[in-house]
C-alpha positions, 0 to 999 in steps of 0.5 A: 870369928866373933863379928861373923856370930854376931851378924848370924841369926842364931847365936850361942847363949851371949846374955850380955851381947844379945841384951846390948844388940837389941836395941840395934837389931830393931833399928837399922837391922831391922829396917835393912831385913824389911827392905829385902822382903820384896820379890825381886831385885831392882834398882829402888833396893840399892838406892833405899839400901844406900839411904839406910847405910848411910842414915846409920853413920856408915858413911859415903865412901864405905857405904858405896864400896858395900854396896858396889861389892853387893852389886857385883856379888849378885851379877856374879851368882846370879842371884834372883832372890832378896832374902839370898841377897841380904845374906851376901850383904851380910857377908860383905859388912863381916867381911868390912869390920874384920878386915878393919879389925885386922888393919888396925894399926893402934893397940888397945888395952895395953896395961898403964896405957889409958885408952879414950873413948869419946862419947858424942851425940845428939841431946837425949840420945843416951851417951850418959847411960851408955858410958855407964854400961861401957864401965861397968862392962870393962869392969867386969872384964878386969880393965880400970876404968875412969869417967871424965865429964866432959859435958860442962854445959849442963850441971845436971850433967855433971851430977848425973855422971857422978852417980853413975860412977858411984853405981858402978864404982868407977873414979870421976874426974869432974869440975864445976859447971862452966869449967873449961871442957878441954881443962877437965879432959886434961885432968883426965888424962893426967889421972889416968896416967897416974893411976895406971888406968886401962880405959878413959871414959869421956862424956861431952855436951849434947848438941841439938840437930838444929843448932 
């Protein structure tokens, strides 16, 4: 399974998925490795990896059930050794994303079918950049691609979205600064119907932690 290579240590020659998944490993990966660079398997470990699964947005309920699974994996082999029990951590988060991969009710990626992706985060965190290489990447791969921009709030915004879609020659619905975010995402999803568009791209405005 794709998702078991992605979380193996060694993987085929990906260029793409390595340079993309950089960012990730020194990031949550990496935090998660130094935690199990212990000598022994205590409490303090669960309780840290509890924090650090759920600092990553994996949420409350799925973070327990992980960590419940890795609790009884350890009981039931008897296993002494942290960097063992990172590995069956591992296994339990595979296990996680093929198992919601295989529940998936929704098709993606059907033909004419526009399918939405909103992007959403924190100001100055990279959504713009990162929708860029969304498109480009599902334009790569055949799909029709479409940019909508969302974020009203910012002129700046607007503007730099455009240039996006200009480099990576994707279409952009957009309105002026000020303009109804609900109305430009209704034209949105209006051209990319019209347009037989396979992915809808959505920026939205930023939001401060402290607002």
């Amino acid at each position: 399974m794709i998702l078991r290579r992605i979380f193996q240590r060694r993987t085929e020659a990906q260029p793409e998925l390595e340079e993309g998944l950089k960012k990730t490993r020194r990031g949550i990966f990496a935090d998660i490795t130094a935690l199990f660079d212990r000598s022994d398997i205590d409490e303090e470990l669960f309780e840290d990896l509890e924090a650090l699964l759920i600092q990553a947005d994996l949420g409350v309920d799925t973070t327990m059930d992980v960590v419940e699974a890795l609790r009884e994996d350890i009981r039931r082999e008897r296993i002494t050794d942290p960097a063992i029990a990172r590995t069956y951590l591992r296994d339990e988060m595979v296990k996680l994303l093929e198992n919601a991969t295989k529940n998936r009710k929704v098709k993606i990626f059907q033909r004419g079918v526009p399918f939405v992706i909103l992007v959403v985060g924190v100001n100055g965190t990279g959504k713009t950049t990162t929708i860029a290489k969304l498109a480009n990447f599902h334009k790569s791969r055949g799909r029709n691609v479409m940019l909508v921009a969302g974020d009203t709030f910012r002129a700046a915004a607007i503007d730099q979205l455009k240039v996006w879609g200009e480099r990576v020659n994707v279409p952009v619905i957009a309105h002026g600064p000020g303009a109804d975010p609900g109305a430009v995402v209704f034209d949105g999803m209006q051209a990319a119907h019209n347009r037989n568009v396979d992915i809808l791209i959505v920026d939205t405005a930023g939001r401060l932690h402290t607002k």
